[in-house]
N, C-alpha and C positions, 0 to 999 in steps of 0.2 A: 153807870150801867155799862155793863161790854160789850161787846159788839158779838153777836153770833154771825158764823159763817155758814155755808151751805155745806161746807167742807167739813166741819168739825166732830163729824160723827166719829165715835170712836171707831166704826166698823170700816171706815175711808183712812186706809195709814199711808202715808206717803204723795199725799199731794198738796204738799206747801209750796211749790215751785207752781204749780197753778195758780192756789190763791193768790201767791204775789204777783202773777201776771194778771189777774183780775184787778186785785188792786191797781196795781199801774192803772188799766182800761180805763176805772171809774174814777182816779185822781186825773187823766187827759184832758186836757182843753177842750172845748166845745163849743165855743165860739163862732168858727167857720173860718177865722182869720189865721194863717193866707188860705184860702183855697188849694185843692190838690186832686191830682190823677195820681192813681194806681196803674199802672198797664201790666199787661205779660209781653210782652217781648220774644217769650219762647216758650221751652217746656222747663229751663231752669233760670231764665233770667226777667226781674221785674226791674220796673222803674218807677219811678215817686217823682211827681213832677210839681213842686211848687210855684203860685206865682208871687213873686217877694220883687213885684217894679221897685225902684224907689230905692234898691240896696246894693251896694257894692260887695265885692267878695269879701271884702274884712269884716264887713257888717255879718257876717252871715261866719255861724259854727256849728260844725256836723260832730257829735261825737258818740259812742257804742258802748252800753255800759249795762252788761248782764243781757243780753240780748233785747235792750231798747235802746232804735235809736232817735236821738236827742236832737233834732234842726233847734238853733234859736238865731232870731235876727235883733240886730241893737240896731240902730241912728244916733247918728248923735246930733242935735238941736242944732241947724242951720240957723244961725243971728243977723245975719247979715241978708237974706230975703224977707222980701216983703210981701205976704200973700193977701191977693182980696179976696182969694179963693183957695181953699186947700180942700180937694176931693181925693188926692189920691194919698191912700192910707198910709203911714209911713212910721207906724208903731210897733214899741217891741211885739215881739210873740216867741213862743217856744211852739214846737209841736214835737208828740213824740208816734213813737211806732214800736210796736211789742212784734219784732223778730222770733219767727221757729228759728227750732236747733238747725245749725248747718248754714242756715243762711248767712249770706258775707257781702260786704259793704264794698262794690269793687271801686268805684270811680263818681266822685262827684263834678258838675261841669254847671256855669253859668251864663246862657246866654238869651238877650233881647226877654230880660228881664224873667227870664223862669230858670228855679234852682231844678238840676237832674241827677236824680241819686240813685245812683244803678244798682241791680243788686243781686248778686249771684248763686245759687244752690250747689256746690260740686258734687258731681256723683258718686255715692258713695261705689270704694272700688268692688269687685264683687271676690270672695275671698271663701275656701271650701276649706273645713277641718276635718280631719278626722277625730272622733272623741274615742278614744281607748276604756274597754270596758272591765270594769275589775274585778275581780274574784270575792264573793262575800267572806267576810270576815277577815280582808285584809284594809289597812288605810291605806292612802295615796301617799306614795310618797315611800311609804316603808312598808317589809315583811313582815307580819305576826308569827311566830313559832310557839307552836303548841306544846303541852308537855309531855306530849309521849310521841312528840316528833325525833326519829334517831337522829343520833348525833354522828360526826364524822371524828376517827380518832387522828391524831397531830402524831407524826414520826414514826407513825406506823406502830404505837402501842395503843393500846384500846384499855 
């Protein structure tokens, strides 16, 4: 059976860049694991605050790919301790995050166990045209000549 979309009306042309950020949404983890903050920071910069105790910075990879991005944390299986107790969680996870357009990934930093992933809007510059407006029945670009437009004679004979 196929799958219908909310999108697929014919009369809706142009928004498969949506659906597939939907998708992403409803394929994301859901879990809870690691937990995370949002903040604003500003009027153009957030931050994304994970808490990932228990991982080193190699355990841990950021990466941006069509405007989501992609935290995932590995471990790799300590053999050599011996726990009577193991409470603090120390399993993979991925998480992601579906970036608007413009947004940019400035600087990630790790410390006293929370990943911080900054993240910045530049503003777009602000930029005035003028649009030159054109005579009907000519294209852009070239003249149209009519046929009972005169002609100009060459060396002076007509």
């Amino acid at each position: 059976m196929a799958r219908m979309s909310l999108l697929s009306s014919p009369l809706l042309l142009g928004f498969e860049d949506l659906e597939r950020t939907l998708d992403r949404l409803s394929k994301a983890s859901t879990d809870g694991y690691p937990p995370y903050n949002i903040e604003r920071l500003g009027e153009d910069h957030l931050r994304i605050t994970l808490a990932v105790a228990g991982f080193t910075q190699s355990d841990l990879e950021i990466t941006v790919h069509d405007n989501q991005l992609l935290i995932r944390g590995k471990t790799s299986d300590d053999t050599e301790r011996v726990y009577l107790h193991r409470g603090i969680a120390a399993r993979q996870f991925q998480r992601s995050f579906v970036l608007a357009d413009g947004i940019e990934v400035a600087r990630a930093t790790l410390e006293h166990g929370l990943l911080h992933v900054h993240l910045h809007r530049p503003r777009p510059e602000s930029t005035t045209r003028t649009i030159k407006i054109d005579q009907p029945g000519t294209e852009r670009g070239s003249v149209a000549v009519g046929a009972g437009a005169p002609r100009q004679a060459r060396g002076g004979a007509a």
